[in-house]
Steps between C-alpha positions, in 0.01 A plus 500: 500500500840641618479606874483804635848674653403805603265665732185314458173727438164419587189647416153451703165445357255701707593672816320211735564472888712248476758669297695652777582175714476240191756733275621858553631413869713193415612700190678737760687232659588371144808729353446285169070584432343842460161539481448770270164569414157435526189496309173508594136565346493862700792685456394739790501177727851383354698865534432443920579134512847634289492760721474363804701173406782671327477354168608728241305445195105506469368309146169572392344180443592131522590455061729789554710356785527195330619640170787785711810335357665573907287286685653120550218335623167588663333407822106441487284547821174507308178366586515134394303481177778702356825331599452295187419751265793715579774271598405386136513815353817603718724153401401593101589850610914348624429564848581251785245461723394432850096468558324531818341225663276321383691443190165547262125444512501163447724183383422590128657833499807383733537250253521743201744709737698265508522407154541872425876543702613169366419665161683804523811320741403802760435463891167492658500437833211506739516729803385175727768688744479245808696238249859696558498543855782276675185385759321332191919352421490363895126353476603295142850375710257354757185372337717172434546460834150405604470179311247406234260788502129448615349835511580867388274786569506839417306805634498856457181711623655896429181684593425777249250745574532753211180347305567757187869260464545377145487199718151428537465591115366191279625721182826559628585147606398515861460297792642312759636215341634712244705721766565289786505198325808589264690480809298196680491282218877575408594456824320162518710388209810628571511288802396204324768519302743545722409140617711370258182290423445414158146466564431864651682627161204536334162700595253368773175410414231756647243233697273817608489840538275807663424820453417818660345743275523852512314577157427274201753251406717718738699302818568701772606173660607135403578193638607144334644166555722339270668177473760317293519132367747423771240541799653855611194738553508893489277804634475821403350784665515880337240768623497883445168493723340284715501348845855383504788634702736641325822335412764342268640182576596227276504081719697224375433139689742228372524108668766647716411842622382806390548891424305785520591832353358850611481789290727346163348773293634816682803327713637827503270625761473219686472152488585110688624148388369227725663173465426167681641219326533127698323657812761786501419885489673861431439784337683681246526876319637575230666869449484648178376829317161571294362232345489785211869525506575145449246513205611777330889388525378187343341677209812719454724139510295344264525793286851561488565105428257438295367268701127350435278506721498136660205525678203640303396167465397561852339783365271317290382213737437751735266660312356144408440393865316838549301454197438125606405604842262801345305202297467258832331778653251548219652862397599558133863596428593848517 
């Protein structure tokens, strides 16, 4: 697939509330992406969000997007059990393409996904936008400074009050773990990894895990501990509802010190790195932009160099430590 040299244009599937911070924003800031059009199931509802977003062209339905010879590569904020229908149907359609969080339903379909790009050489990326912020660059520079690690644990309680939210929808893919855990259970790894530690490569082992229900088979909040072969233990906390303060914080405890991290998923509003490593302290920030910005210059990098994604394998055992976590707690798979 030769790369793209000109102005890159994007296309986005539904008009969802995400769109403006997650896409057409950093687009602006971009010179090299455009978003140019949308599609969505009500084209009433997709003229305003043009409208009121600036975006040129409004497509009737999802097929037709896909098959408008302009678009370059398509951005898909649906509910979860359709990321893996339609970044499917989108690769098979030529387009590059960056998927919402989290990346499908299940480790099946992300699976299939990523089968899919590798079969047509495009890009599919997934919009896990915390990953390209220079704080989560600073936090992998000094998880090897703690020592051997001995615990991780990652929390994220985002309360959500809007009961009607796709959500707390079984059908659609829902729940907590689903949500908030495609950012606490990637989290969890990524700092494994950046150990250096061959033995937090691979997954953790989920030892137990609760849940708070909000319908049938439906979490509206989750908590499990993990554990890998080499005696380091995890935790993870997501809730969209329940008794837990709300927060986002992600704890590293090595043999020599440890580091907390405030607020790595939105870093752009605000956020803290504390460090105490061989009984010494500080704190750090790290400046930066969006979190969106850094993901969507990525996307338009690996675009124009043809460059595969490297990290959908992340992707995938994502999605396997939430489905691994969903069958601890005695849920089915969504």
């Amino acid at each position: 697939m030769q790369p793209i040299t000109r102005v890159l244009k994007i296309g986005t599937l539904g008009a969802a509330r995400i769109t403006p911070a997650a896409l057409v924003e950093p687009a602006r800031e971009l010179h090299g992406v455009e978003v140019d059009a949308v599609a969505a199931r009500d084209r009433g509802r997709a003229r305003a969000f043009a409208k009121k977003q600036g975006i040129d062209r409004v497509i009737g339905g999802y097929q037709q997007l896909l098959e408008d010879p302009v678009i370059d590569a398509v951005y898909i904020p649906l509910p979860n059990s359709l990321h893996c229908e339609w970044t499917i149907r989108a690769l098979e359609a030529g387009k590059h393409v960056l998927c919402e969080k989290p990346f499908s339903s299940n480790a099946t379909e992300a699976r299939r996904m990523v089968d899919a790009s590798r079969g047509t050489g495009l890009i599919l990326m997934e919009a896990n936008h915390y990953r390209h912020h220079p704080l989560m660059a600073r936090v992998r520079e000094l998880v090897p400074a703690l020592g051997p690690l001995r615990r991780i644990e990652s929390r994220m309680c985002f309360p959500l009050l809007r009961f009607r939210d796709i959500r707390y929808d079984y059908s659609l893919a829902g729940g907590s773990n689903m949500d908030l855990g495609a950012y606490t259970s990637d989290m969890l790894r990524q700092v494994a990894a950046a150990s250096g530690d061959p033995a937090l490569m691979s997954s953790p082992v989920v030892s137990w895990a609760r849940a708070k229900l909000f319908g049938p088979d439906l979490d509206r909040a989750m908590e499990a501990e993990l554990g890998w072969e080499n005696q380091c233990s995890g935790h993870i906390v997501n809730s969209l509802w329940s008794w837990r303060m709300p927060g986002i914080s992600v704890r590293a405890l090595g043999e020599r010190g440890q580091l907390n991290v405030t607020n790595a998923v939105l870093p752009h509003y605000w956020h803290r790195i504390h460090v105490k490593i061989d009984g010494k302290t500080r704190e750090e920030r790290v400046s930066g932009k969006t979190t969106y910005y850094y993901q969507l210059q990525e996307f338009e990098r690996r675009i124009r160099q043809d460059t595969a994604s490297d990290d959908l394998h992340d992707s995938i055992a994502t999605m396997e430590l939430i489905d691994d976590i969903y069958t601890a707690a005695g849920l089915p798979l969504r």
